[in-house]
VOBA-1610 file (N, C-alpha, C; in pm, whole numbers, padded with zeros to 5 digits, always signed):
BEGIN
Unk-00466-00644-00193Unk-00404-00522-00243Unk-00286-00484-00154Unk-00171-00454-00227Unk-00079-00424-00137Unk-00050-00313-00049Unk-00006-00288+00087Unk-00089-00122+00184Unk+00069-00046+00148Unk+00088-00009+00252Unk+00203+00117+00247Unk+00287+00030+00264Unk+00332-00075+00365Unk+00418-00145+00385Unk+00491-00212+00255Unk+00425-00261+00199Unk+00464-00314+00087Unk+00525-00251-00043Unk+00447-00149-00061Unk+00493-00059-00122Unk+00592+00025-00098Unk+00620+00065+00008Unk+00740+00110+00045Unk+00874+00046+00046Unk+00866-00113+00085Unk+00965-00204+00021Unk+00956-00203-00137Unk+00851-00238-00243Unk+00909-00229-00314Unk+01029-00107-00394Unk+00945+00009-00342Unk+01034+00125-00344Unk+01148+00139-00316Unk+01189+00059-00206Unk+01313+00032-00129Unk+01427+00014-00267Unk+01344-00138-00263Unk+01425-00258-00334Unk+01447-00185-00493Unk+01346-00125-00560Unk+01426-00076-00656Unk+01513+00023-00693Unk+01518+00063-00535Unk+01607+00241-00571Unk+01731+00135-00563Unk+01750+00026-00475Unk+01824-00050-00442Unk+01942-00127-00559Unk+01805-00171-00636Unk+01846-00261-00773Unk+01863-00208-00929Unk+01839-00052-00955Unk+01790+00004-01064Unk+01834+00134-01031Unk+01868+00155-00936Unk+01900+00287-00914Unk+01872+00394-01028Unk+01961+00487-01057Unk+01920+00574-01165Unk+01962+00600-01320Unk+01904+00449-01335Unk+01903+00338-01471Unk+01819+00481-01535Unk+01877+00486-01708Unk+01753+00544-01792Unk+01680+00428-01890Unk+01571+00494-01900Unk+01413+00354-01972Unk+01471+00413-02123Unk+01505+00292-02192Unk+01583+00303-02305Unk+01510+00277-02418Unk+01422+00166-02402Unk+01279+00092-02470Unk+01172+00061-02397Unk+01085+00060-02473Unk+00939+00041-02381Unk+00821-00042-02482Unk+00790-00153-02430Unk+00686-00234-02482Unk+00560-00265-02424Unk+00465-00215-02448Unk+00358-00231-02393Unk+00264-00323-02439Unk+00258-00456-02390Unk+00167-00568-02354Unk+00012-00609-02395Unk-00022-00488-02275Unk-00143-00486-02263Unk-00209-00360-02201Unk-00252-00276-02337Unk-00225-00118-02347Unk-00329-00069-02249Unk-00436-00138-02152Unk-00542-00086-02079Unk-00408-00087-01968Unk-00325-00072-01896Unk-00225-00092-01807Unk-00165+00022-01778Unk-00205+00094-01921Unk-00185+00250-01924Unk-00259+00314-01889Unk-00287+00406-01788Unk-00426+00478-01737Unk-00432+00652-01804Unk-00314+00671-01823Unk-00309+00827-01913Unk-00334+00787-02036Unk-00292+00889-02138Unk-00272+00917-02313Unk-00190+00867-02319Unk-00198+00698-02410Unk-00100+00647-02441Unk+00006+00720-02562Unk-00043+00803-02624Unk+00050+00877-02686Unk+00121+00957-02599Unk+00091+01034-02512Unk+00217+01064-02408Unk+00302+00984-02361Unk+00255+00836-02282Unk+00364+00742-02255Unk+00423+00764-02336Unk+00447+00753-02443Unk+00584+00716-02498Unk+00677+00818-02461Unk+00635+00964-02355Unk+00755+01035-02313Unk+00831+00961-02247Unk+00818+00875-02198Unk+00915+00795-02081Unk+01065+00747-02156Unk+01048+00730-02266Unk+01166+00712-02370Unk+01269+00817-02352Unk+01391+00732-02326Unk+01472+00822-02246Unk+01504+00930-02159Unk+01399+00888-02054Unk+01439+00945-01897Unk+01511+00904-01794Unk+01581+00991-01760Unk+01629+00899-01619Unk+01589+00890-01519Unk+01566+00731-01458Unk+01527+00750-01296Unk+01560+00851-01161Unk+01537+00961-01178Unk+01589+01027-01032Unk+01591+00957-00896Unk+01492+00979-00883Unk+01447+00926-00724Unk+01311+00834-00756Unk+01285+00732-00598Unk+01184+00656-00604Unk+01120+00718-00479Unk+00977+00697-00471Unk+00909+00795-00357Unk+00757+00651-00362Unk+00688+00650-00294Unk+00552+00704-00254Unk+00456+00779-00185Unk+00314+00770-00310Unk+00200+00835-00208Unk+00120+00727-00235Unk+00049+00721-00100Unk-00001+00589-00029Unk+00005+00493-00058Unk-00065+00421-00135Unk-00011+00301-00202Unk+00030+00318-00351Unk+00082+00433-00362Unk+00116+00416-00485Unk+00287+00448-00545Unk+00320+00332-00608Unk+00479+00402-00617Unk+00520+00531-00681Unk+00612+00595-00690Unk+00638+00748-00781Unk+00754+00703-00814Unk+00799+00705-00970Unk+00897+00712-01005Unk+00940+00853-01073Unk+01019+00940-01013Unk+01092+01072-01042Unk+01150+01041-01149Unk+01165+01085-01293Unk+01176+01097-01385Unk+01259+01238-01415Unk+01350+01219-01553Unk+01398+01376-01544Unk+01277+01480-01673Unk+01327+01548-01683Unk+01212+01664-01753Unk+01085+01662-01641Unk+01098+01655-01545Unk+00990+01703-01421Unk+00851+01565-01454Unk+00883+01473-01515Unk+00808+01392-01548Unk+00806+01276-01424Unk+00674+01267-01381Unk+00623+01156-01297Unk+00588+01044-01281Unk+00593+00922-01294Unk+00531+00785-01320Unk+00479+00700-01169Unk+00334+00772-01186Unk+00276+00633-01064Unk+00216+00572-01133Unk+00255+00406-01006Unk+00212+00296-01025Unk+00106+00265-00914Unk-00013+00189-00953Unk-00042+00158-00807Unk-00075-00027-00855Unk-00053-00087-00787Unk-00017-00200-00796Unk-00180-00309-00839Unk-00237-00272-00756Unk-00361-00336-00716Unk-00374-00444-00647Unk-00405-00532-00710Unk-00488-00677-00635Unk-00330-00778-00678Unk-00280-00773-00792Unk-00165-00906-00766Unk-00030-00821-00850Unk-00031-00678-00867Unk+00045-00634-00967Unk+00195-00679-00888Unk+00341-00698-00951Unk+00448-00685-00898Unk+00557-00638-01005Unk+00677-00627-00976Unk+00785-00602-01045Unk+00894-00694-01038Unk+00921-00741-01212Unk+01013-00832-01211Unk+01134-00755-01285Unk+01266-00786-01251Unk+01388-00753-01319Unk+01460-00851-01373Unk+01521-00851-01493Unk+01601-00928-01552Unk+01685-00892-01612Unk+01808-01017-01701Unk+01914-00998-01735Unk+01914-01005-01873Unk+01787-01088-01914Unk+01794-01097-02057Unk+01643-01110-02120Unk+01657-01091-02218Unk+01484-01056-02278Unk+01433-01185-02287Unk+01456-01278-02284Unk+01390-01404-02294Unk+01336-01448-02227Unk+01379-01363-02093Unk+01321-01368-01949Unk+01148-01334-01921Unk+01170-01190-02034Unk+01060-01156-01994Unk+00922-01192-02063Unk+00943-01262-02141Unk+00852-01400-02206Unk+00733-01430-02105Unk+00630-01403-02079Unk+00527-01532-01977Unk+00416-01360-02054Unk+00312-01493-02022Unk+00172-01409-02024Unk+00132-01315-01965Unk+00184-01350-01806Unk+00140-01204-01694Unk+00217-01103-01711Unk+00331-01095-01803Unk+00415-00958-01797Unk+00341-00868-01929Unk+00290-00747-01873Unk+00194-00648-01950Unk+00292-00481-01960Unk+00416-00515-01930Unk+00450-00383-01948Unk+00679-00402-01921Unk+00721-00410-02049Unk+00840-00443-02062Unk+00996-00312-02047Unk+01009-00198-01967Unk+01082-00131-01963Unk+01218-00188-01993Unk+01269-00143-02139Unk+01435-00185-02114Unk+01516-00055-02113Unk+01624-00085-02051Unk+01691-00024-01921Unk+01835+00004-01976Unk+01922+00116-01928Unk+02041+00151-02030Unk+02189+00057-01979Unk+02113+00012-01825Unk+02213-00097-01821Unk+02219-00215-01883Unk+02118-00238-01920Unk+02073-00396-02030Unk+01983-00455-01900Unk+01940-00391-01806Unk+01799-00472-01739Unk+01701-00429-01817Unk+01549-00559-01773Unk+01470-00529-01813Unk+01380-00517-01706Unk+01302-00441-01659Unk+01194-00420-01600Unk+01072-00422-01601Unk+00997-00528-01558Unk+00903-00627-01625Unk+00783-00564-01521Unk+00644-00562-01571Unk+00535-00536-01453Unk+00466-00723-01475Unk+00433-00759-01402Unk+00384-00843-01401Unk+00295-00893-01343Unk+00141-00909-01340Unk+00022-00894-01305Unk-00079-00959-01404Unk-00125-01082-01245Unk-00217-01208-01321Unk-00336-01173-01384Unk-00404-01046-01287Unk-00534-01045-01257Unk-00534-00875-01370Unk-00452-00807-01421Unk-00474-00709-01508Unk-00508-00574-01472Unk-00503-00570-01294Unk-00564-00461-01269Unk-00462-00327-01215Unk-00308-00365-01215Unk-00229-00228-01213Unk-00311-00114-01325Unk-00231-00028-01272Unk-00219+00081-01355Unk-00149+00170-01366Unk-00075+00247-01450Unk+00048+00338-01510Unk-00016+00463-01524Unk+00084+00571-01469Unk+00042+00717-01468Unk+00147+00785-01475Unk+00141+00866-01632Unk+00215+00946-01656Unk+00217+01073-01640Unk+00247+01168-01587Unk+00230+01322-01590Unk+00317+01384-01560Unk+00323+01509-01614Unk+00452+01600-01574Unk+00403+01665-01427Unk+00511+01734-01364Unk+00486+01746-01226Unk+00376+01883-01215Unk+00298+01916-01115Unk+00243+02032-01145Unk+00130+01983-01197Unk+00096+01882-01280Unk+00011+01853-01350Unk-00119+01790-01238Unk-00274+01788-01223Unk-00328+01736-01118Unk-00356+01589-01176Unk-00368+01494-01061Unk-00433+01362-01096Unk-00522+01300-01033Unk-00670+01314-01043Unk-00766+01259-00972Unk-00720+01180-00865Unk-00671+01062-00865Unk-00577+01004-00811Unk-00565+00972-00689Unk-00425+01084-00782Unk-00343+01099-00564Unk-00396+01282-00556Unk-00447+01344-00601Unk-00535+01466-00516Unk-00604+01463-00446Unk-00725+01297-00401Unk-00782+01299-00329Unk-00748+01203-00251Unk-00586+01210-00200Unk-00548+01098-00084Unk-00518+01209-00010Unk-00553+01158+00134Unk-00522+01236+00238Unk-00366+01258+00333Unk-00378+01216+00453Unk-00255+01255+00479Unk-00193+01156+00441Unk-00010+01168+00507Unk+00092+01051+00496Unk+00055+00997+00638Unk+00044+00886+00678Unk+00059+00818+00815Unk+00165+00874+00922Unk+00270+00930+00845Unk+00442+00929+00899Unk+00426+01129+00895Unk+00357+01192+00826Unk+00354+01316+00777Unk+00369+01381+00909Unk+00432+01495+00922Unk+00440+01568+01034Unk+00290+01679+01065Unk+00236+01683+00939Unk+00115+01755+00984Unk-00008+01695+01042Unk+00011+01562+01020Unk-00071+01492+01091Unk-00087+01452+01254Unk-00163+01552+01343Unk-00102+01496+01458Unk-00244+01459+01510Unk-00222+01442+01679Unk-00333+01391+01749Unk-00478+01487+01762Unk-00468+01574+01741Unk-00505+01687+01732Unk-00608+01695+01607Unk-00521+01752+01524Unk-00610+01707+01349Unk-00693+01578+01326Unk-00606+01450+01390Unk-00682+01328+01398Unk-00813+01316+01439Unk-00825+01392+01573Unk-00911+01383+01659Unk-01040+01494+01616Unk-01045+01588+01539Unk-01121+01662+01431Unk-01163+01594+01344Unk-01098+01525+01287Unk-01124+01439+01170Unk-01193+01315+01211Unk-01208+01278+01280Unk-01245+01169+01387Unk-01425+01205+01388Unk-01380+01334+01463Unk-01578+01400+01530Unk-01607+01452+01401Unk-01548+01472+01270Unk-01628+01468+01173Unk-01683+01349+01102Unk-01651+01271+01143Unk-01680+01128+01097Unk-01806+01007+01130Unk-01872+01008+01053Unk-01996+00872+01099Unk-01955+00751+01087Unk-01797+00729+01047Unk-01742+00574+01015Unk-01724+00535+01135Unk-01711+00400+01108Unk-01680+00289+01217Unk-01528+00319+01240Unk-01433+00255+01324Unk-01311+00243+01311Unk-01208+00181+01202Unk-01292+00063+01164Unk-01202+00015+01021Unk-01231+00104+00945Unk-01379+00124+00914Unk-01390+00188+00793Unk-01329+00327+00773Unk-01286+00387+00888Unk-01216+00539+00865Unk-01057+00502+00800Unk-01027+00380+00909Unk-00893+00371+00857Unk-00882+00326+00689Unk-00972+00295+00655Unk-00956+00237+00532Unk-01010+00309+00438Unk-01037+00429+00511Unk-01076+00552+00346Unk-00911+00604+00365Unk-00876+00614+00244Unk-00791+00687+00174Unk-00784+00851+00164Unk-00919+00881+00174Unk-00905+01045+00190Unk-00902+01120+00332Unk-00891+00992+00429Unk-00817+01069+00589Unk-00707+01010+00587Unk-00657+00899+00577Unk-00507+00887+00564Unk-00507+00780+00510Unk-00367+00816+00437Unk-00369+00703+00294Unk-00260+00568+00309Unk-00271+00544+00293Unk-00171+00401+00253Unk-00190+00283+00355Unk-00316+00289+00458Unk-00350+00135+00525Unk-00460+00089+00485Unk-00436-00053+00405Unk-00525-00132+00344Unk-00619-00237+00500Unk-00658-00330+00451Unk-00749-00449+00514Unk-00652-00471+00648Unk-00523-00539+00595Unk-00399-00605+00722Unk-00413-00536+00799Unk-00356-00414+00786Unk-00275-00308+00934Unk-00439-00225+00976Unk-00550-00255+00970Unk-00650-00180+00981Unk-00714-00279+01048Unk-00700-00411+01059Unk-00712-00536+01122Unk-00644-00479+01292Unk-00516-00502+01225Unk-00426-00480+01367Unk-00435-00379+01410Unk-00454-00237+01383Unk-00479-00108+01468Unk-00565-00122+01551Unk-00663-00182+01502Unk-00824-00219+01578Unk-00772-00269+01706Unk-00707-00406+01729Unk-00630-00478+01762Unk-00584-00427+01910Unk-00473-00316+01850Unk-00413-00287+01966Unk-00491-00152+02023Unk-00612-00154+01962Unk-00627-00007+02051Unk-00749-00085+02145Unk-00769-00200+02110Unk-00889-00308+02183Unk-00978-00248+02184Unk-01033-00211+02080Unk-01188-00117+01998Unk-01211-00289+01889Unk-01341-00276+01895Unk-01443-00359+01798Unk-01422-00287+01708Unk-01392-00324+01604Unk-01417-00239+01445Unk-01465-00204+01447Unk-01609-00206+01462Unk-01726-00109+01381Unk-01753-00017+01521Unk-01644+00010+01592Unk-01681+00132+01729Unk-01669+00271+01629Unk-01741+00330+01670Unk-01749+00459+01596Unk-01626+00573+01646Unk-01589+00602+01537Unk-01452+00724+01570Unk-01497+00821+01618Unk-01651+00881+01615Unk-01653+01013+01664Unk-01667+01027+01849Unk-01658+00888+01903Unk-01663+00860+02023Unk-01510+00864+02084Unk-01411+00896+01987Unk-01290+00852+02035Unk-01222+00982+02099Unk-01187+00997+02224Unk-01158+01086+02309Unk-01029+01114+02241Unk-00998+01285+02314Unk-00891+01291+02253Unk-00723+01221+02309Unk-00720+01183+02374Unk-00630+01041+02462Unk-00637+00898+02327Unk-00746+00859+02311Unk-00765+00763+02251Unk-00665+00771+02077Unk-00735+00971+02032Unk-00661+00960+01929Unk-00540+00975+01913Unk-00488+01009+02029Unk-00317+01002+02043Unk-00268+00889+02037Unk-00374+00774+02098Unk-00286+00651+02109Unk-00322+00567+01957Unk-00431+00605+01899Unk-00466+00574+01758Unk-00348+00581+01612Unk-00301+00725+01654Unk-00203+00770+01570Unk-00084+00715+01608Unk-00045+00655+01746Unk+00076+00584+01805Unk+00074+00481+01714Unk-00053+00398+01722Unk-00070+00246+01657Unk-00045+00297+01521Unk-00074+00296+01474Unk-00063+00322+01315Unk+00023+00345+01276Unk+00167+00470+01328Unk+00298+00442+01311Unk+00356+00346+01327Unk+00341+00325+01424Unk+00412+00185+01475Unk+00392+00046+01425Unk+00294+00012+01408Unk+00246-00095+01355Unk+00293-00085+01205Unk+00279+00005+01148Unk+00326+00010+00996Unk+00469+00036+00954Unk+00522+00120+01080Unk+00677+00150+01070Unk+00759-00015+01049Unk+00703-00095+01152Unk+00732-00184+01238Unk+00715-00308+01113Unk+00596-00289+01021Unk+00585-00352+00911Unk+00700-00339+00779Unk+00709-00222+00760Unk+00834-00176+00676Unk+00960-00248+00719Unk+00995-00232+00853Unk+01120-00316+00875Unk+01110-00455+00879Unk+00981-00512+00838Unk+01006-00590+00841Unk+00998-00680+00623Unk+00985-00575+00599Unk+00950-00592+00443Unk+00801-00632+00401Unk+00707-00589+00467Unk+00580-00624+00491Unk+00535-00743+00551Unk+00380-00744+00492Unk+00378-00940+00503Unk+00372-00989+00392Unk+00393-00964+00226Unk+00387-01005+00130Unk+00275-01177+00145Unk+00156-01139+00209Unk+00082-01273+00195Unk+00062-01298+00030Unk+00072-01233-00002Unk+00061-01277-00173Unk+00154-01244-00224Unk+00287-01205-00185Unk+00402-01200-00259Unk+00430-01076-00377Unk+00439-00979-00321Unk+00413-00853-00383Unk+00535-00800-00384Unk+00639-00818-00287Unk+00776-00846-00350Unk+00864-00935-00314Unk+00829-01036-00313Unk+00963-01175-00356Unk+01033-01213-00462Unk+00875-01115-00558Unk+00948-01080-00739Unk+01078-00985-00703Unk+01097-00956-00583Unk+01236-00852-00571Unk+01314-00974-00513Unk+01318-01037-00516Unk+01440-01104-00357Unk+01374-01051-00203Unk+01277-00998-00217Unk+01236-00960-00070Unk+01148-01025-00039Unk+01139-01082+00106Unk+01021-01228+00182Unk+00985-01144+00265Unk+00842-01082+00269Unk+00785-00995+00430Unk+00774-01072+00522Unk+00798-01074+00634Unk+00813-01093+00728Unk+00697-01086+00832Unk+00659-00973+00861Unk+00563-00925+00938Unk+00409-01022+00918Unk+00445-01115+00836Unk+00293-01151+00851Unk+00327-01271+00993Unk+00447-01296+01065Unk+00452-01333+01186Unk+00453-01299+01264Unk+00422-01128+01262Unk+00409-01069+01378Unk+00259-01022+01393Unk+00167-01015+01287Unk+00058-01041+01353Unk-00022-01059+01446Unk-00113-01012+01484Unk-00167-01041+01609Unk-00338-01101+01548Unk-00413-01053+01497Unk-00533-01105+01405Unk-00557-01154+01305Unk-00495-01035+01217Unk-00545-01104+01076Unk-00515-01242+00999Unk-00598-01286+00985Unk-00552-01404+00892Unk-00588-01545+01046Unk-00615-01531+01160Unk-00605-01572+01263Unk-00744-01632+01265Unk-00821-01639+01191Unk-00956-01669+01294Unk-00966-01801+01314Unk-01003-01839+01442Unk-01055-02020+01549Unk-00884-02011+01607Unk-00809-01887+01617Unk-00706-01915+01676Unk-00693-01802+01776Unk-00610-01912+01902Unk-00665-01811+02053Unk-00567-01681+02043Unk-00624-01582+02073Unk-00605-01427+02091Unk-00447-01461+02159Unk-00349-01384+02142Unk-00217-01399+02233Unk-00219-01342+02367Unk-00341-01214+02363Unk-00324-01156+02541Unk-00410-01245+02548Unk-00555-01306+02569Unk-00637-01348+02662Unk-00656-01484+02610Unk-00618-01611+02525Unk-00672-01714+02485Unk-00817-01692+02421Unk-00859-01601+02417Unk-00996-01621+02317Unk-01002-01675+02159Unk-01071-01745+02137Unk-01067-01733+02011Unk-01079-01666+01922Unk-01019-01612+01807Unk-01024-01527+01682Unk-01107-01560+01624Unk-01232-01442+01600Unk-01314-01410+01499Unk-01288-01353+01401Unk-01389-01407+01254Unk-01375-01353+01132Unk-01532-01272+01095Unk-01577-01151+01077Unk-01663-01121+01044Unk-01664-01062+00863Unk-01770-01016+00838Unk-01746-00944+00713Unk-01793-00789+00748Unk-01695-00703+00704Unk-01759-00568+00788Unk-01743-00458+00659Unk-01854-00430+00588Unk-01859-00330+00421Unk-01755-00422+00358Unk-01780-00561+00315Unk-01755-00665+00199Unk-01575-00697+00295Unk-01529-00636+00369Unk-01385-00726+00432Unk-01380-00809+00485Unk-01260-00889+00514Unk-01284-00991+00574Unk-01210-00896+00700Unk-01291-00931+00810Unk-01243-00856+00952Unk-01218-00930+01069Unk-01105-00937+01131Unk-01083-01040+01248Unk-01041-00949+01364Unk-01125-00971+01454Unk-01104-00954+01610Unk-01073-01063+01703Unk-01082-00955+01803Unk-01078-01044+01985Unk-01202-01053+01999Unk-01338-01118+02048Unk-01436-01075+02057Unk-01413-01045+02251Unk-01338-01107+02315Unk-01307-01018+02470Unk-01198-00915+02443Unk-01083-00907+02398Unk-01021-00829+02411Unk-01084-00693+02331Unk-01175-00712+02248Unk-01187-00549+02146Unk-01393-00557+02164Unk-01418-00619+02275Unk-01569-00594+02341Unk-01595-00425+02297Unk-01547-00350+02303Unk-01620-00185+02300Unk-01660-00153+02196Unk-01748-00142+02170Unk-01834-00102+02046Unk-01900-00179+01935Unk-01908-00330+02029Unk-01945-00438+01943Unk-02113-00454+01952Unk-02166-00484+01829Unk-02296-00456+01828Unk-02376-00584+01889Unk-02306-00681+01901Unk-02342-00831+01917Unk-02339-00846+02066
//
């Protein structure tokens, strides 16, 4: 599934490529792709793109008449653009936007599990009402973290990877936070001093800021359907690493399964809170 990183490039890349194109026609594929009243979709018929945004992993396309469109991608969803309709021909494309410049804006997704959300603004959406902070958000500080922390019975991955304390880090960057704070995943957050959660909230900017510039790690290619190659999956320090030696200490990289993930540590460098 693609985290914030990724999503934020694609966001990039289409304010980039599409700018504030209006959706001129609209063909829909494969109508479960729609998660609202498909009789409302069809408001999207002649709007213009304002602005591109996300919340957590999910894209926002600003629409005019105060109208909203998130996407959240899922497990293989991406976005293809083209020049001509013949293009957009193949089986995996489930959702055909044509565009007032003569692009077409294709969703394209093997596995069927995006989903489309229409609503006017103001309007609530199960959704994104129960995502928590932004990673980058200014109200989020060491402080609040560290509350949120001693309210917590989760492990360390598993906090990072609920969505309703802060949203947009998937499996990857929840790998690597672990990583650099040299905590065992499953160390419990409510043990984490308040020092620790300062440097918690350090990692997590950084590591994800640091991902963005680099256009993610697109390990599954979530936007190369843009012209964009992530990068960051060479800057890595764990994931994806395991029987390969740690970069600070030569240890070898472990792979565990920790609540159905695949989870890779240091087993010397992230020793604290390991149950083994």
């Amino acid at each position: 599934m693609p985290e914030l990183p990724e999503v934020e490039t694609v966001v990039r890349t289409l304010e980039k490529q599409i700018a504030n194109d209006v959706i001129t026609a609209l063909e829909i594929r494969y109508p479960k792709v729609i998660a609202t009243d498909p009789d409302q979709f069809q408001e999207i018929l002649g709007k213009q793109i304002l602005a591109y945004k996300r919340r957590g992993k999910y894209l926002q396309f600003m629409l005019s008449d105060d109208y909203i469109l998130y996407v959240h991608l899922r497990m293989e969803g991406k976005f293809y653009i083209y020049e001509n309709s013949e293009d957009t021909y193949s089986k995996h494309i489930h959702l055909v936007m044509k565009l007032q410049s003569g692009k077409y804006l294709c969703y394209h997704d093997t596995r069927k599990f995006g989903r489309f959300y229409l609503v006017k603004q103001g309007t609530s959406l199960q959704e994104i009402d129960k995502l928590g902070y932004e990673p980058f958000q200014e109200e989020l500080t060491p402080k609040i973290l560290y509350t949120m922390c001693h309210n917590s019975k989760e492990d360390l991955k598993t906090f990072l990877l609920n969505q309703e304390h802060i949203c947009g880090i998937g499996n990857i960057y929840a790998n690597e936070v672990c990583y650099h704070m040299q905590l065992h995943p499953r160390y419990k957050v409510n043990k984490l001093t308040q020092k620790e959660c300062h440097d918690l909230l350090h990692y997590i900017r950084i590591i994800l800021n640091e991902a963005i510039q680099h256009g993610g790690t697109t390990i599954r290619s979530y936007t190369s359907s843009l012209g964009v190659t992530g990068l960051f999956q060479l800057q890595v320090k764990v994931h994806g690493k395991e029987n390969e030696e740690c970069v600070a200490c030569g240890t070898l990289i472990k792979k565990i399964m920790l609540h159905q993930r695949g989870t890779y540590y240091c087993p010397n460098c992230q020793r604290r809170g390991s149950r083994s």
